[in-house]
Structure formats: C-alpha cells, structure tokens
C-alpha positions in Angstrom: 17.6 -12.7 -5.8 21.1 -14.0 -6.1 21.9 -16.5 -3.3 25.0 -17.3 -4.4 26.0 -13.8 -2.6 26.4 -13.5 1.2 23.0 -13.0 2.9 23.0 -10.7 6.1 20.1 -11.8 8.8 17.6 -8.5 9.3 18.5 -9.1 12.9 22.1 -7.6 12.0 20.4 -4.1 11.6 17.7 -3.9 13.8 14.2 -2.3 12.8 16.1 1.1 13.2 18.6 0.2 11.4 16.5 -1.2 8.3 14.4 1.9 8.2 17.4 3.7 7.9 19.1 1.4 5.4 15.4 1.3 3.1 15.0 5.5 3.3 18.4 6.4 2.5 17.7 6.2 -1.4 14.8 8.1 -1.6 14.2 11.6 -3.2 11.3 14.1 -3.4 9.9 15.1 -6.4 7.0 16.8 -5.9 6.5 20.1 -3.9 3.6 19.1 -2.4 5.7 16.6 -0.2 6.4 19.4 2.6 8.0 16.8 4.5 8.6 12.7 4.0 10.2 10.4 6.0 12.4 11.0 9.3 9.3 12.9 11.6 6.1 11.1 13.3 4.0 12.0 10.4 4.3 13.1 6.5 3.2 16.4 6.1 1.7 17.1 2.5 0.2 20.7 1.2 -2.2 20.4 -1.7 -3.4 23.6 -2.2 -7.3 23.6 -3.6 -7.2 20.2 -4.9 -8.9 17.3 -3.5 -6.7 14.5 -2.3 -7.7 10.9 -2.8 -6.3 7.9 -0.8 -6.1 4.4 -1.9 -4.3 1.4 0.1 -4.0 -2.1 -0.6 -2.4 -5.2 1.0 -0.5 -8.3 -0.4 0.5 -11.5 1.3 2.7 -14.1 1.1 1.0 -17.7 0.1 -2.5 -15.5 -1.2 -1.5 -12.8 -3.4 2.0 -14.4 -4.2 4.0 -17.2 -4.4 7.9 -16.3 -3.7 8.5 -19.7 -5.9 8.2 -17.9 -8.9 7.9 -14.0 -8.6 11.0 -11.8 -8.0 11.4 -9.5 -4.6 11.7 -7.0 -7.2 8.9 -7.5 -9.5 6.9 -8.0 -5.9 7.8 -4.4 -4.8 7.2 -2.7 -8.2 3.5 -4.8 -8.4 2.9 -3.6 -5.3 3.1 0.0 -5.8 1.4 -0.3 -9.3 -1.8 -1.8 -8.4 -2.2 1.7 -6.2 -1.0 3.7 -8.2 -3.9 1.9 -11.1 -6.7 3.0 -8.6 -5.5 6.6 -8.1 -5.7 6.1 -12.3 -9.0 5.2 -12.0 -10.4 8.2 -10.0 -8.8 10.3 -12.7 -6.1 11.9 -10.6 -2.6 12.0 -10.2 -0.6 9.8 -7.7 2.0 11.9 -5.7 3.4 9.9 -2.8 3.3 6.2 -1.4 3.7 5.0 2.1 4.9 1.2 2.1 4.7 -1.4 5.6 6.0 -4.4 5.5 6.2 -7.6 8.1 8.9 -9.9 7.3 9.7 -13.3 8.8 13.4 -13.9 9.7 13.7 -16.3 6.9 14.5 -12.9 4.5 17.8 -11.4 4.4 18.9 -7.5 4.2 19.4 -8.8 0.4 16.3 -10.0 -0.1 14.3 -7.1 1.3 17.0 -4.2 -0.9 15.7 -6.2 -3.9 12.0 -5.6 -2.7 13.1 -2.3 -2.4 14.6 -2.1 -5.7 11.3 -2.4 -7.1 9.6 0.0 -5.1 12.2 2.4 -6.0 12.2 1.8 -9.4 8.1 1.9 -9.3 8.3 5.4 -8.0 10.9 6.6 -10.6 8.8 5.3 -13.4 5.9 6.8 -11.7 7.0 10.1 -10.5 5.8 9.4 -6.8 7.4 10.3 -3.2 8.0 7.4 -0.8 7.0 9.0 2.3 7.0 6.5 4.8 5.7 3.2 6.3 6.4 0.6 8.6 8.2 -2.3 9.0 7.7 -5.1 11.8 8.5 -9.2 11.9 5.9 -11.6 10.5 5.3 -15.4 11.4 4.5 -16.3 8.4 6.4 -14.5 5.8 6.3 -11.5 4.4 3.3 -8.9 3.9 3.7 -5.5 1.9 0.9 -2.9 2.5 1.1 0.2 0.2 -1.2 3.3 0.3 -1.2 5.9 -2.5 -2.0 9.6 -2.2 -3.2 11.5 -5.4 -4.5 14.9 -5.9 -7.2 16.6 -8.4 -9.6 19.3 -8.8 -12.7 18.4 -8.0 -14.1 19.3 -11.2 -11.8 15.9 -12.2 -12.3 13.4 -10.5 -14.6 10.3 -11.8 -16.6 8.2 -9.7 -18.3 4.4 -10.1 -21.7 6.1 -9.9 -21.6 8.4 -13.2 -22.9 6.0 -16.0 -25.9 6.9 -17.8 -28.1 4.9 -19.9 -27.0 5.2 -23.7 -22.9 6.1 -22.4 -20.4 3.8 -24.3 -18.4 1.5 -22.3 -15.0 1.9 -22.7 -11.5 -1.0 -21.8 -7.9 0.3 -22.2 -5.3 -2.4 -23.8 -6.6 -6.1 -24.1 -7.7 -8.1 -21.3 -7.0 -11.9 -19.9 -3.1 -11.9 -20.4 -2.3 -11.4 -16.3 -4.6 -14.8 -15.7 -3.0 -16.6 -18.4 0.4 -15.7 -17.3 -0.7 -17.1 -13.5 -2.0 -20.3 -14.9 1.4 -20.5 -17.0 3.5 -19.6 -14.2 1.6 -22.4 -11.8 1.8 -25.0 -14.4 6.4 -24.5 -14.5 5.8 -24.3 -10.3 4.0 -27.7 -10.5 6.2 -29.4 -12.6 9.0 -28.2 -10.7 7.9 -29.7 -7.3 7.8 -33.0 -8.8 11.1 -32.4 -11.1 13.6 -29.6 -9.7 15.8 -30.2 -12.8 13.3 -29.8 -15.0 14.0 -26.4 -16.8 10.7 -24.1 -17.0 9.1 -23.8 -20.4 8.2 -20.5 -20.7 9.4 -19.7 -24.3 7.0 -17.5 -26.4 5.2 -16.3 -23.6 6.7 -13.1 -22.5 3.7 -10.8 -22.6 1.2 -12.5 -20.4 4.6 -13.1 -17.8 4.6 -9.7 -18.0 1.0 -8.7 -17.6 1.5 -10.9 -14.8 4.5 -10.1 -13.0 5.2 -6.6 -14.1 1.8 -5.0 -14.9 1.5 -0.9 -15.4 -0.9 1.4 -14.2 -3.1 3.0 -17.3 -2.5 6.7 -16.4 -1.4 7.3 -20.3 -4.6 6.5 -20.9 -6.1 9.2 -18.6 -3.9 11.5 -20.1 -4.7 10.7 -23.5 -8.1 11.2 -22.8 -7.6 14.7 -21.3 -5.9 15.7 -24.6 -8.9 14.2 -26.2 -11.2 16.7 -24.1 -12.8 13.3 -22.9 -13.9 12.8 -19.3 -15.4 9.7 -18.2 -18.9 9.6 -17.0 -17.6 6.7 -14.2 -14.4 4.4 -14.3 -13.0 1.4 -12.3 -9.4 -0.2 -12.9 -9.9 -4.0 -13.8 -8.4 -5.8 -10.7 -11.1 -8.6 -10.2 -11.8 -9.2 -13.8 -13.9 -7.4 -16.2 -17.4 -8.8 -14.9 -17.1 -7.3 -11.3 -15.7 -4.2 -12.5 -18.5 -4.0 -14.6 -21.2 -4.8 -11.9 -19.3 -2.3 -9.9 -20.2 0.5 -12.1 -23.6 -1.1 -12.9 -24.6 -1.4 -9.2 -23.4 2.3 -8.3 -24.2 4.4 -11.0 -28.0 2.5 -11.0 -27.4 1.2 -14.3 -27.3 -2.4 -16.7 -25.1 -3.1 -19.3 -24.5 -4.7 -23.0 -21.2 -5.9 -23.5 -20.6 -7.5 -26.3 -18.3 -11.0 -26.7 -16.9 -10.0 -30.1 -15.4 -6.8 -28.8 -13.6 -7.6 -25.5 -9.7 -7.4 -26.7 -7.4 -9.8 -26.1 -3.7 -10.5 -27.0 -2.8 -13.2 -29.4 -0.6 -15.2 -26.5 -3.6 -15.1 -23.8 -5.8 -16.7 -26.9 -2.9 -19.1 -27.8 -2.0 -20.3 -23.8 -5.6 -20.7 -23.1 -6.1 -23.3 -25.9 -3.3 -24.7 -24.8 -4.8 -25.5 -21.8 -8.4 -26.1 -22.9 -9.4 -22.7 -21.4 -12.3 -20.6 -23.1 -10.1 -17.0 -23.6 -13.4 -15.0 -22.8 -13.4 -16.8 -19.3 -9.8 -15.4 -18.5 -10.6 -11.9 -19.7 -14.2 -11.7 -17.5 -13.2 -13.4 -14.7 -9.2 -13.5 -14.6 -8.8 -10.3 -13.1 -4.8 -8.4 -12.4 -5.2 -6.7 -15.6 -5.3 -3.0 -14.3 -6.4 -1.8 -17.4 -9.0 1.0 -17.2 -12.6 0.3 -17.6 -15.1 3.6 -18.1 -18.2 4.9 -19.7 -18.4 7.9 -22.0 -21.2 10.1 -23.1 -22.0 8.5 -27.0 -21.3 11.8 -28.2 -17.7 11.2 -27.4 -17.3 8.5 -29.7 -15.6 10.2 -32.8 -13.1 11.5 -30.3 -11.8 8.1 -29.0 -12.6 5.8 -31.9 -8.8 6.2 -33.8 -7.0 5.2 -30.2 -5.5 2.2 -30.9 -5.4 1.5 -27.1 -9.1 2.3 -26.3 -11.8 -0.5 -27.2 -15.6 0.2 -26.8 -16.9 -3.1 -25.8 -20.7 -1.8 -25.0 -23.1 0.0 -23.6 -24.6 1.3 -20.6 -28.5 -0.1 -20.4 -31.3 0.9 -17.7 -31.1 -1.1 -14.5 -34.3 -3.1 -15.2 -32.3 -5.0 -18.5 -29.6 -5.9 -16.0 -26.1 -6.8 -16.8 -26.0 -8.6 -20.4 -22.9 -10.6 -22.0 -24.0 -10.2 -25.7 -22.4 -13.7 -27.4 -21.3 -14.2 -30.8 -24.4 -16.1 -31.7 -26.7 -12.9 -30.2 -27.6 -14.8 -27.2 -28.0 -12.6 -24.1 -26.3 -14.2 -21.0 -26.7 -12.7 -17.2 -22.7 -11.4 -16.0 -21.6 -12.7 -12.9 -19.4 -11.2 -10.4 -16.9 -14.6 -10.7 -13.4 -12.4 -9.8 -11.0 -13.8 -7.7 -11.9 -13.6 -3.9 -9.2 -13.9 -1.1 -11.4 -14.0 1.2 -13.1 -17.2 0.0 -9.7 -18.8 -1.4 -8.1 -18.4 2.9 -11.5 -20.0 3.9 -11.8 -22.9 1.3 
C-alpha cells in the first residue's frame, strides 16, 4: 500500500457504507448464482450436482505478518487456499463469501487493496463474490473466506479412496512456500534491528512467490480429466506433504512408501535451504502452504500420467499394517510424522 497517498479512516463510511463501497465492483459469472449480494441470503441453483463447501480463516500476527505481505497478495492468498480445497475434492469452485474484522488502525485504502486481490482472485478464478461480513477487530485484521463448488457425484474424490498397490501422485515441486517464509522472516529480522537496511531478496523470486502468491492446482484436475484419470483419493498440500499423506493413509485405511529421491523440488528451495543449513526434504515434508495436489491413482493409470511434466509419482500406497514409510536414499525405511505447522500449538506456545 502506498502511504504516501491520503488515508480515509473506515469510520468515514460506516459498515454500510463499506459494504457498499467493497460490492460495487463485483460481477456474476456463473448462472448458478441466482442471486449474490444485496438480500439476507445468496441464493444458488445447482441443478443435479452436488455442492461442496469449504471455509477457512486467516489472522493477523498467526497466518500473516502485515510487515512483509501486501493487502493485495493477503486477499488473493485468501481466496486461493479455498479455492485449492474445492481442487482437491475434484470439483469446480463457483462463488466465495468473504468476512472480515478490521481494527481502526486500516484505512478505506488499505482495505480496497485487500479487495483488489480478492477481485483479482476471482477473475483469475472465474468465481462470484456473493457475500460476507465485515465487523471491527481489536486486534487487527481477520479475513474468513468460504468457497462453494459443484460436481456430479460420480466426480467427486474423497481422502478415503486409496487402495493398496495405487500410485501416489504430487503436482509441481514442493518446499518453495516454506523457504520463501524463512526468507521473508530472515529480511523482517534484519529490518527491526536496521530499518535502512535494504532487503536482500535477489534471486529468489519463486519461492516469494510460492509464498505470497500461491495458485490453486485446478489445471491439474483438468489435465487429468483429459487424461481420463480420476483419482482414487486426493488432499491439497496445506500442512506439508507428511500430514497430507497421513490424511489419506488414516482415512482410506491404508500405509504408504514414499520415496526421498522422488519428492520434487525447485532449484531455489534447494539453494535457500543450504543457505541456511536447512535439510530441503524437511521443508517439502513438513513446510506446508504449497497447495499443490497430492492423490493416488489406480497403477494401471500410470502410462497415462507419466509424460506430464507437472505430475510426479513419489510412491505407493501400502496395507495399513506397513504403516507410513519415508523410503531414503540409502534404502532406509523411516516412520512419517505428522510435523505440519499447527496454529493451534504456535497461539499456545
């Protein structure tokens, strides 16, 4: 945000006023949105498809840290990581509510460039904003978005569909988001003790990116609907590539082999996490913000995915009595742990 511009305090508009100001850009793409914003409710008509409903929640000082991440980056993050897990169920997202609480420390600036994201998000996207809420905060600022996605039945892909023998299956290359955070804490550090001290970023844009700009994967569940592929189960990599994995493991009844060797990773998360003396393989199992697409396929689909450049087969699916295996290098079997970020434990610690 530029402050070098005039800033105009929220209490100027009023919470009628900013709902009014925040809805005035929006536009409906889809017919299914019957009605959006301006009534007591949305009012949505999906025909035979089954609708799926994801929402998630981001605040101030746990998910994010205004020192360094944009209002505008924030809004677009916000409505990706939804949109990812509407991905991951194999459907389609169609609308977005968004509710945010906002301390008066914020400006009507501040929260268009929030906005601005959001916006931008849903263009890229091809989703409806249909609503929300907005109310003051304490504390600074929290932004809640739910998605709402549709798909036949016959579509849709659970965490409880892996069978022993299935392949298991990552989109893109894991680890970069982590790296970025660790990059992006190491400049905030340095700039608490020196403000002039100019951040040295250079040669790092990817993992900023993974970080501060990530995409939901739903070209990958397209591709594999022109590839005739549907997964046996699927999860979107929020909390790092062992939890994910244990997620499937634990519903579907299952164990797993992954192997070391296989997990991709980008040159920059490898050549950051040297940097700072970090073993890469720790960032992509345990890093977590990726929201690649992690899923199982029947071994018979192997020869239909194994020219996608995008799509890495890291393992496979085991019986639950081997448990869940990290397969190193050296051949040495090691137990995965669940080690993901928890912001439950980090308020608490």
């Amino acid at each position: 945000m530029d402050n070098t511009k005039k800033q105009t305090a929220l209490s100027t508009l009023g919470e009628f006023g900013l709902i009014d100001r925040l809805t005035q850009q929006i536009r409906l793409q889809h017919e299914s949105t019957v009605k959006g914003v301006g009534d007591d409710a949305a009012v949505l008509n999906f025909d035979k498809n089954h609708v799926v409903i994801t929402t998630d929640m981001l605040t101030e000082g746990i998910h994010f840290n205004l020192m360094y991440v944009p209002l505008k980056h924030l809004g677009y993050k916000a409505v990706v990581v939804n949109l990812s897990d509407v991905f991951a169920m194999n459907a389609q997202p169609r609308q977005i509510t968004v509710s945010i609480a906002v301390s008066s420390k914020f400006s009507v600036e501040a929260i268009d460039e929030l906005y601005e994201g959001i916006h931008l998000a849903c263009e890229q996207y091809g989703v409806d904003l249909i609503g929300g809420d907005t109310t003051s905060s304490m504390t600074g600022l929290t932004i809640s978005v739910t998605a709402i996605g549709e798909a036949p039945k016959e579509d849709l892909v659970y965490r409880s569909g892996a069978q022993p023998n299935d392949l298991i299956c990552v989109s893109g290359d894991l680890g970069g988001a982590y790296m970025g955070l660790q990059l992006l804490e190491r400049e905030n550090a340095v700039f608490k003790v020196n403000p002039k001290e100019q951040p040295k970023l250079e040669g790092y844009d990817y993992i900023l990116e993974r970080q501060l700009k990530p995409e939901a994967r739903g070209d990958i569940m397209q591709a594999l609907k022109q590839l005739n592929v549907k997964p046996t189960s699927m999860i979107d990599i929020s909390d790092g590539l062992s939890s994910e994995l244990m997620h499937i493991c634990k519903n579907s009844k299952v164990g797993c082999a992954v192997y070391e060797e296989k997990i991709p990773m980008d040159f920059q998360t490898k050549q950051f996490a040297e940097e700072l003396s970090i073993n890469p393989l720790v960032a992509a199992l345990n890093g977590g913000e990726d929201y690649e697409l992690l899923f199982t396929i029947p071994l018979s689909d192997h020869d239909k995915i194994k020219n996608d450049p995008d799509i890495t087969v890291i393992g496979h699916i085991t019986a639950e009595a081997d448990g869940s295996q990290l397969i190193t290098a050296a051949g040495s079997a090691i137990p995965l742990q669940a080690q993901g970020w928890n912001p439950i434990a980090k308020e608490s610690e």
